[in-house]
C-alpha positions as CSV (number, residue, x, y, z in Angstrom):
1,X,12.2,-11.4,18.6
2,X,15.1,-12.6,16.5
3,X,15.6,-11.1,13.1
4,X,17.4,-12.2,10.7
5,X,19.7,-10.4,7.8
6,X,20.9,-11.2,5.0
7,X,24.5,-11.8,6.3
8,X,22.9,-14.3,8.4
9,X,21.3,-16.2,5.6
10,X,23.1,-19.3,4.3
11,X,24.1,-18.9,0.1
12,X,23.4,-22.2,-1.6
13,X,24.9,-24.0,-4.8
14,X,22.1,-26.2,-6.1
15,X,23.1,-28.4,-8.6
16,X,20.2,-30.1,-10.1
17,X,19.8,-30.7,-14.0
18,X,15.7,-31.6,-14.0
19,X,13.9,-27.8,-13.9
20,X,10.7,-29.1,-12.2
21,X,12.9,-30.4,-8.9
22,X,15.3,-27.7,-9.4
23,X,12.6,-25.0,-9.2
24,X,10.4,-26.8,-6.3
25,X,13.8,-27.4,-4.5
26,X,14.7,-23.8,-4.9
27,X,12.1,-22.2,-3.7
28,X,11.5,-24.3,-1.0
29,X,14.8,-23.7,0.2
30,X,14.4,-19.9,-0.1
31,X,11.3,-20.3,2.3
32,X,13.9,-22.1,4.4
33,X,15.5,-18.7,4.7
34,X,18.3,-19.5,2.1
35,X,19.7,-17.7,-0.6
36,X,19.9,-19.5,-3.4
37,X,22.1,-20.1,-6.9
38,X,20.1,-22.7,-9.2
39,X,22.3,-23.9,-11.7
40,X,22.2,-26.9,-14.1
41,X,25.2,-28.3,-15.7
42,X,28.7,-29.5,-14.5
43,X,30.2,-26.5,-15.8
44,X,27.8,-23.9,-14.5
45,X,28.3,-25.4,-11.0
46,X,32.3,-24.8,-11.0
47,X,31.9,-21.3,-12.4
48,X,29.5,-20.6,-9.8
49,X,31.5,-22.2,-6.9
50,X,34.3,-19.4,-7.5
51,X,31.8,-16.2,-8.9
52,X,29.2,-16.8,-6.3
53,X,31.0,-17.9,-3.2
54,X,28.4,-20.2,-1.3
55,X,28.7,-21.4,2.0
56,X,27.4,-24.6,0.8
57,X,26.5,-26.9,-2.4
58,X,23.6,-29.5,-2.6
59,X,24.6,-31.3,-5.7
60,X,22.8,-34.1,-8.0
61,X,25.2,-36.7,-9.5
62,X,23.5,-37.1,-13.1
63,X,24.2,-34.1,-14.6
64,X,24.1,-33.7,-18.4
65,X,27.8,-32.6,-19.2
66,X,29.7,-34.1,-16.3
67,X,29.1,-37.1,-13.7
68,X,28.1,-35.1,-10.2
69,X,31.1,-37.3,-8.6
70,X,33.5,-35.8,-10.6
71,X,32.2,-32.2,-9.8
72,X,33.3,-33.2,-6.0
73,X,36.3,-33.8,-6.9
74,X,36.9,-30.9,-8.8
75,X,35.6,-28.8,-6.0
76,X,37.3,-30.8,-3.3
77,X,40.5,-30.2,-5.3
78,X,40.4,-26.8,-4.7
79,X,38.4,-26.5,-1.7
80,X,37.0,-27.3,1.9
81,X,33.5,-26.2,1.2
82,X,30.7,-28.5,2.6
83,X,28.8,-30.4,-0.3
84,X,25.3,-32.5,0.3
85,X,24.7,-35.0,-2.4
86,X,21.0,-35.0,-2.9
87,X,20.5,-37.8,-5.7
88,X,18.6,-40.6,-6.2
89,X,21.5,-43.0,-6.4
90,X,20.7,-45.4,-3.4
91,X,23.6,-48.0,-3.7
92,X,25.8,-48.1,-0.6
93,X,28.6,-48.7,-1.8
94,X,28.2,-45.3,-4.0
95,X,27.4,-43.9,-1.0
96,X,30.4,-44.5,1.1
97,X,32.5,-43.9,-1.8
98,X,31.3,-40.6,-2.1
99,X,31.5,-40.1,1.5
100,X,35.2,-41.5,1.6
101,X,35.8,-39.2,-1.5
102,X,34.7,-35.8,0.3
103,X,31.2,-35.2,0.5
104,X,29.8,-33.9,3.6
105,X,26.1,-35.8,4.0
106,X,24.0,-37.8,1.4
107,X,20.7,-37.8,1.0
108,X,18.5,-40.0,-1.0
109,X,15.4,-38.4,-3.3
110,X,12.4,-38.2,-2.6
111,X,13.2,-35.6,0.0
112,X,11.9,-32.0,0.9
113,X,13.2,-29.0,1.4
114,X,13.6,-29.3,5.0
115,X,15.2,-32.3,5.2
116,X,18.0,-30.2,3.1
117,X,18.6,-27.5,4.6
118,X,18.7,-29.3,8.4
119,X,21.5,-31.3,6.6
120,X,23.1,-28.3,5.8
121,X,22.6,-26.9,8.8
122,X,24.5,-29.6,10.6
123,X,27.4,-30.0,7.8
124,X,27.9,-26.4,8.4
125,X,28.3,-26.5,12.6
126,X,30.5,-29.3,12.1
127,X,32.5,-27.6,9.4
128,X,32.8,-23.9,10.8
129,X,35.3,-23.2,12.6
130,X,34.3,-22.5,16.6
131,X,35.0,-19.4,18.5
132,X,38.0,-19.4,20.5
133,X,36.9,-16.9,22.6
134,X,34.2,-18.3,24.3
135,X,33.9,-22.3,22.5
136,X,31.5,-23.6,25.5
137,X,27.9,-24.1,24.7
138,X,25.6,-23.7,28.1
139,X,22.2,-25.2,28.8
140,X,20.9,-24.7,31.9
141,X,23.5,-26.1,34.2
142,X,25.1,-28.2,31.9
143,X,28.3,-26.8,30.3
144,X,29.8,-28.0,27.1
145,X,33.6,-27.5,25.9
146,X,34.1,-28.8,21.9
147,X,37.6,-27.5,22.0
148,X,38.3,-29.3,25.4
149,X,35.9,-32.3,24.6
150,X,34.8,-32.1,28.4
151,X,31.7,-31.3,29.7
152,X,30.1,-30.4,33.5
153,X,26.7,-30.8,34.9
154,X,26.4,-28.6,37.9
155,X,30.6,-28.2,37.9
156,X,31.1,-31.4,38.0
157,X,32.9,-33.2,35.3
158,X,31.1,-35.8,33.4
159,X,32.4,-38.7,31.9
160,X,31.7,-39.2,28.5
161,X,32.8,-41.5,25.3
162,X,33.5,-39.9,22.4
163,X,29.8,-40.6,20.8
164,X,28.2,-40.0,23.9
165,X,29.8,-36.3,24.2
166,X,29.0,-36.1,20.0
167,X,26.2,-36.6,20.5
168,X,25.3,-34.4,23.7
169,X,27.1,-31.9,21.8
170,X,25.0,-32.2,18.3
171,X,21.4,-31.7,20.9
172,X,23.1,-28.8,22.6
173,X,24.3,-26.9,19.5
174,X,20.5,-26.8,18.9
175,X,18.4,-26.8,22.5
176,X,15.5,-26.7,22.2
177,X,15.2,-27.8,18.7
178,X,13.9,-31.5,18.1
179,X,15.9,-33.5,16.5
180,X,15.3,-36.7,14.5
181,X,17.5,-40.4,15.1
182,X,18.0,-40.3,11.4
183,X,19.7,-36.4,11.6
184,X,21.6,-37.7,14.8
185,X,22.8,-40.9,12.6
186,X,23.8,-38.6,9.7
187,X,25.9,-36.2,11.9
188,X,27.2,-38.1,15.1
189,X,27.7,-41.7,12.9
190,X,28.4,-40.4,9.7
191,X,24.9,-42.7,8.3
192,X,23.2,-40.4,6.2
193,X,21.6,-43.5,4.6
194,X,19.8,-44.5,7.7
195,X,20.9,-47.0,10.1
196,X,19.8,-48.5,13.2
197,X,17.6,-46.6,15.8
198,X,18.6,-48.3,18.7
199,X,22.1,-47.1,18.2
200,X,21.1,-43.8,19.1
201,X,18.3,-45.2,21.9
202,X,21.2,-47.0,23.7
203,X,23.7,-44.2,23.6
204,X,20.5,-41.9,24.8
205,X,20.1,-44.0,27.5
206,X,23.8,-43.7,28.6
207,X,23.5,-39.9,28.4
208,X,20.8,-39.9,30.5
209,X,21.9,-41.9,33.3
210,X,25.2,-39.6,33.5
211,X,23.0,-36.6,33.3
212,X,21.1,-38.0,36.8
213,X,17.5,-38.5,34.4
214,X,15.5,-41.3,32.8
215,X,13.2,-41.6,30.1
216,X,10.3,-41.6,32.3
217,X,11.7,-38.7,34.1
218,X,13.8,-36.7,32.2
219,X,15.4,-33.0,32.8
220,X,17.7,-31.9,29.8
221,X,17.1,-34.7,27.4
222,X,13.2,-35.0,26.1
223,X,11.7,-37.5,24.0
224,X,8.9,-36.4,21.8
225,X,6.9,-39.6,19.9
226,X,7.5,-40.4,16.7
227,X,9.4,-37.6,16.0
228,X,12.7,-37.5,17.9
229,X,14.3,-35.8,20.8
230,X,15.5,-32.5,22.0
231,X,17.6,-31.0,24.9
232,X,16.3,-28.2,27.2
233,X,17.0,-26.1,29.5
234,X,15.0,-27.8,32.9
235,X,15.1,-24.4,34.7
Protein backbone atom coordinates (compact mmCIF):
# COMPACT_ATOMS: atom_id res chain seq x y z
CA UNK A 1 0.00 0.00 0.00
CA UNK A 2 0.96 3.50 -1.01
CA UNK A 3 0.83 6.19 1.54
CA UNK A 4 0.95 9.46 1.03
CA UNK A 5 2.54 12.57 3.14
CA UNK A 6 2.11 15.70 3.21
CA UNK A 7 5.32 16.54 1.06
CA UNK A 8 3.63 14.51 -1.46
CA UNK A 9 0.37 16.49 -1.50
CA UNK A 10 -0.05 19.18 -4.10
CA UNK A 11 -0.57 23.13 -2.37
CA UNK A 12 -3.31 24.91 -4.24
CA UNK A 13 -4.03 28.77 -4.99
CA UNK A 14 -7.78 28.91 -5.46
CA UNK A 15 -8.95 32.03 -6.65
CA UNK A 16 -12.57 32.18 -6.64
CA UNK A 17 -14.61 35.32 -5.41
CA UNK A 18 -18.36 33.50 -4.99
CA UNK A 19 -18.09 31.67 -1.18
CA UNK A 20 -20.65 28.93 -2.00
CA UNK A 21 -18.23 27.56 -5.22
CA UNK A 22 -15.24 28.56 -3.37
CA UNK A 23 -16.07 26.40 -0.30
CA UNK A 24 -17.61 23.33 -2.40
CA UNK A 25 -14.49 23.64 -4.65
CA UNK A 26 -12.26 23.71 -1.69
CA UNK A 27 -13.22 20.99 -0.04
CA UNK A 28 -13.64 18.88 -2.83
CA UNK A 29 -10.28 19.41 -3.75
CA UNK A 30 -8.99 18.61 -0.23
CA UNK A 31 -10.82 15.16 -0.67
CA UNK A 32 -8.76 15.06 -3.83
CA UNK A 33 -5.75 14.92 -1.52
CA UNK A 34 -4.86 18.62 -1.96
CA UNK A 35 -3.79 21.18 0.29
CA UNK A 36 -5.58 24.06 -0.20
CA UNK A 37 -5.32 28.20 0.06
CA UNK A 38 -8.94 29.73 -0.55
CA UNK A 39 -8.64 33.23 -1.25
CA UNK A 40 -11.02 35.84 -2.83
CA UNK A 41 -9.79 38.90 -4.29
CA UNK A 42 -7.06 39.94 -6.87
CA UNK A 43 -4.98 41.16 -4.14
CA UNK A 44 -5.26 38.30 -1.72
CA UNK A 45 -4.21 35.94 -4.62
CA UNK A 46 -0.72 37.80 -5.35
CA UNK A 47 0.08 38.02 -1.65
CA UNK A 48 -0.57 34.52 -1.34
CA UNK A 49 1.32 33.40 -4.57
CA UNK A 50 4.65 34.73 -2.68
CA UNK A 51 3.59 33.88 1.40
CA UNK A 52 2.22 30.52 0.56
CA UNK A 53 4.27 29.13 -2.27
CA UNK A 54 1.78 26.69 -4.20
CA UNK A 55 2.71 24.35 -6.67
CA UNK A 56 -0.23 25.46 -8.55
CA UNK A 57 -3.20 28.20 -8.91
CA UNK A 58 -6.84 27.49 -10.17
CA UNK A 59 -7.92 30.98 -10.83
CA UNK A 60 -11.54 32.60 -11.75
CA UNK A 61 -11.32 35.72 -14.02
CA UNK A 62 -14.19 37.92 -12.42
CA UNK A 63 -12.82 38.85 -9.39
CA UNK A 64 -14.09 41.92 -7.45
CA UNK A 65 -10.86 44.16 -7.32
CA UNK A 66 -8.96 43.05 -10.37
CA UNK A 67 -9.91 41.17 -13.81
CA UNK A 68 -8.52 37.40 -13.29
CA UNK A 69 -6.52 37.99 -16.68
CA UNK A 70 -4.60 40.59 -15.33
CA UNK A 71 -3.70 38.42 -12.12
CA UNK A 72 -1.87 36.01 -14.93
CA UNK A 73 -0.04 38.41 -15.95
CA UNK A 74 1.06 39.70 -12.85
CA UNK A 75 2.01 36.20 -11.84
CA UNK A 76 3.43 35.24 -15.14
CA UNK A 77 5.55 38.41 -14.78
CA UNK A 78 7.26 37.17 -12.09
CA UNK A 79 6.89 33.54 -12.49
CA UNK A 80 6.71 29.98 -14.21
CA UNK A 81 4.08 28.60 -11.88
CA UNK A 82 1.31 26.51 -13.68
CA UNK A 83 -2.22 28.36 -13.54
CA UNK A 84 -5.73 26.64 -14.47
CA UNK A 85 -8.32 29.12 -15.34
CA UNK A 86 -11.51 27.69 -14.03
CA UNK A 87 -14.26 30.39 -15.15
CA UNK A 88 -17.31 30.51 -16.79
CA UNK A 89 -16.07 32.68 -19.59
CA UNK A 90 -16.75 30.29 -22.68
CA UNK A 91 -15.67 32.61 -25.64
CA UNK A 92 -12.86 31.13 -27.69
CA UNK A 93 -11.27 33.63 -28.53
CA UNK A 94 -10.82 34.52 -24.67
CA UNK A 95 -9.79 31.29 -24.41
CA UNK A 96 -6.80 31.22 -26.69
CA UNK A 97 -5.92 34.59 -25.61
CA UNK A 98 -5.46 33.47 -22.31
CA UNK A 99 -3.76 30.39 -23.39
CA UNK A 100 -1.42 32.47 -25.77
CA UNK A 101 -0.94 34.85 -22.67
CA UNK A 102 0.36 32.06 -20.20
CA UNK A 103 -2.10 30.01 -18.68
CA UNK A 104 -1.56 26.44 -18.47
CA UNK A 105 -5.26 24.60 -19.10
CA UNK A 106 -8.89 26.22 -19.14
CA UNK A 107 -11.65 24.87 -17.96
CA UNK A 108 -15.16 25.98 -18.41
CA UNK A 109 -17.77 25.94 -15.15
CA UNK A 110 -19.86 23.79 -14.37
CA UNK A 111 -17.16 21.45 -13.44
CA UNK A 112 -16.16 19.25 -10.34
CA UNK A 113 -13.52 18.80 -8.35
CA UNK A 114 -12.06 16.11 -10.19
CA UNK A 115 -12.08 17.39 -13.32
CA UNK A 116 -9.60 20.09 -11.47
CA UNK A 117 -7.37 18.48 -9.99
CA UNK A 118 -6.71 15.82 -13.11
CA UNK A 119 -6.01 19.17 -14.96
CA UNK A 120 -3.64 19.95 -12.54
CA UNK A 121 -2.24 16.93 -12.36
CA UNK A 122 -1.35 16.97 -15.98
CA UNK A 123 -0.16 20.83 -16.12
CA UNK A 124 2.07 19.81 -13.37
CA UNK A 125 3.91 16.57 -15.35
CA UNK A 126 4.23 18.58 -18.15
CA UNK A 127 5.63 21.52 -16.16
CA UNK A 128 8.07 19.65 -13.68
CA UNK A 129 11.10 19.25 -14.61
CA UNK A 130 12.11 15.26 -15.30
CA UNK A 131 14.73 13.38 -13.67
CA UNK A 132 17.87 13.21 -15.40
CA UNK A 133 18.93 10.36 -13.71
CA UNK A 134 16.76 7.91 -14.84
CA UNK A 135 14.07 10.09 -17.46
CA UNK A 136 12.56 6.73 -19.14
CA UNK A 137 9.13 5.62 -18.09
CA UNK A 138 8.64 1.53 -18.54
CA UNK A 139 5.53 -0.38 -19.02
CA UNK A 140 5.78 -3.75 -19.44
CA UNK A 141 8.09 -4.03 -22.47
CA UNK A 142 7.55 -0.83 -23.74
CA UNK A 143 10.23 1.82 -22.83
CA UNK A 144 9.76 5.55 -23.05
CA UNK A 145 12.64 8.28 -23.28
CA UNK A 146 10.95 12.15 -22.84
CA UNK A 147 14.40 13.52 -22.85
CA UNK A 148 15.44 11.51 -26.04
CA UNK A 149 11.78 11.59 -27.51
CA UNK A 150 12.37 7.84 -28.58
CA UNK A 151 10.69 4.99 -27.54
CA UNK A 152 11.23 0.86 -27.87
CA UNK A 153 8.84 -1.90 -27.72
CA UNK A 154 10.65 -5.14 -26.95
CA UNK A 155 14.25 -3.12 -27.85
CA UNK A 156 13.26 -2.22 -30.83
CA UNK A 157 12.91 1.34 -31.82
CA UNK A 158 9.49 2.61 -32.77
CA UNK A 159 8.68 5.15 -35.01
CA UNK A 160 6.64 7.82 -33.79
CA UNK A 161 5.31 11.51 -34.81
CA UNK A 162 5.62 13.95 -32.47
CA UNK A 163 1.73 13.56 -31.27
CA UNK A 164 1.77 10.08 -31.59
CA UNK A 165 4.84 9.80 -28.97
CA UNK A 166 2.76 12.79 -26.86
CA UNK A 167 0.49 11.12 -26.64
CA UNK A 168 1.92 7.51 -25.84
CA UNK A 169 3.80 9.46 -23.36
CA UNK A 170 0.69 11.31 -21.59
CA UNK A 171 -1.03 7.32 -21.15
CA UNK A 172 2.28 6.02 -19.90
CA UNK A 173 3.01 8.79 -17.30
CA UNK A 174 -0.28 7.34 -15.85
CA UNK A 175 -0.62 3.29 -16.67
CA UNK A 176 -3.04 2.13 -15.58
CA UNK A 177 -5.03 5.14 -15.02
CA UNK A 178 -8.02 5.77 -17.51
CA UNK A 179 -7.86 8.54 -19.22
CA UNK A 180 -10.55 10.66 -21.00
CA UNK A 181 -10.32 12.07 -25.03
CA UNK A 182 -11.16 15.43 -23.67
CA UNK A 183 -7.99 15.19 -20.88
CA UNK A 184 -5.85 13.78 -23.80
CA UNK A 185 -7.11 16.96 -26.08
CA UNK A 186 -6.34 19.33 -23.22
CA UNK A 187 -2.73 18.03 -22.61
CA UNK A 188 -1.41 16.49 -25.99
CA UNK A 189 -3.40 19.37 -28.39
CA UNK A 190 -3.41 22.11 -26.10
CA UNK A 191 -7.84 21.99 -26.46
CA UNK A 192 -8.97 22.42 -23.09
CA UNK A 193 -12.26 23.57 -24.67
CA UNK A 194 -12.97 20.33 -26.28
CA UNK A 195 -12.41 19.48 -29.72
CA UNK A 196 -12.83 16.70 -31.96
CA UNK A 197 -12.86 12.98 -30.70
CA UNK A 198 -11.67 11.43 -33.73
CA UNK A 199 -8.51 13.32 -33.47
CA UNK A 200 -7.53 11.36 -30.71
CA UNK A 201 -9.29 7.92 -32.21
CA UNK A 202 -7.15 8.29 -35.40
CA UNK A 203 -3.92 9.01 -33.72
CA UNK A 204 -4.96 5.80 -31.23
CA UNK A 205 -5.34 3.90 -34.07
CA UNK A 206 -1.78 4.70 -35.38
CA UNK A 207 -0.33 3.91 -31.88
CA UNK A 208 -1.73 0.82 -32.03
CA UNK A 209 -0.79 -0.55 -35.21
CA UNK A 210 3.02 0.40 -34.30
CA UNK A 211 2.54 -1.16 -30.92
CA UNK A 212 1.63 -4.74 -32.95
CA UNK A 213 -2.30 -4.47 -31.38
CA UNK A 214 -5.86 -3.43 -32.56
CA UNK A 215 -8.84 -2.28 -31.00
CA UNK A 216 -10.38 -5.61 -31.00
CA UNK A 217 -7.27 -7.05 -29.70
CA UNK A 218 -5.32 -4.83 -27.82
CA UNK A 219 -2.14 -5.38 -25.31
CA UNK A 220 -0.80 -1.98 -23.86
CA UNK A 221 -3.51 0.36 -25.11
CA UNK A 222 -7.27 -0.47 -23.70
CA UNK A 223 -10.40 1.07 -24.49
CA UNK A 224 -13.01 1.28 -21.75
CA UNK A 225 -16.76 2.60 -23.19
CA UNK A 226 -17.75 5.72 -22.70
CA UNK A 227 -15.23 6.66 -20.59
CA UNK A 228 -11.81 6.70 -22.29
CA UNK A 229 -8.68 4.67 -22.46
CA UNK A 230 -5.75 3.59 -20.47
CA UNK A 231 -2.30 1.85 -21.11
CA UNK A 232 -1.32 -1.32 -19.19
CA UNK A 233 1.10 -3.40 -18.49
CA UNK A 234 0.00 -6.79 -20.81
CA UNK A 235 2.24 -9.07 -18.66
Amino acid sequence: MTTTTVSDMVRLLLVEDDPDIRRTLARGLTEQGAIVVPVATAVEAIRAVTADRPDAVVLDLGLPDLDGSDVLALIRASSDLPVVVATARDDEREIVRLLDAGADDYLIKPFSAAQVMARVRAVLRRTSPIDRADPRVVVGELEIDPVARSARLAGQELTLNRKEFDLLLALATRAGEVVTKRQLLAEVWQMPWGGADRTVDVHLSWLRRKLGETAAEPRYLVSVRGVGVKLVDPT
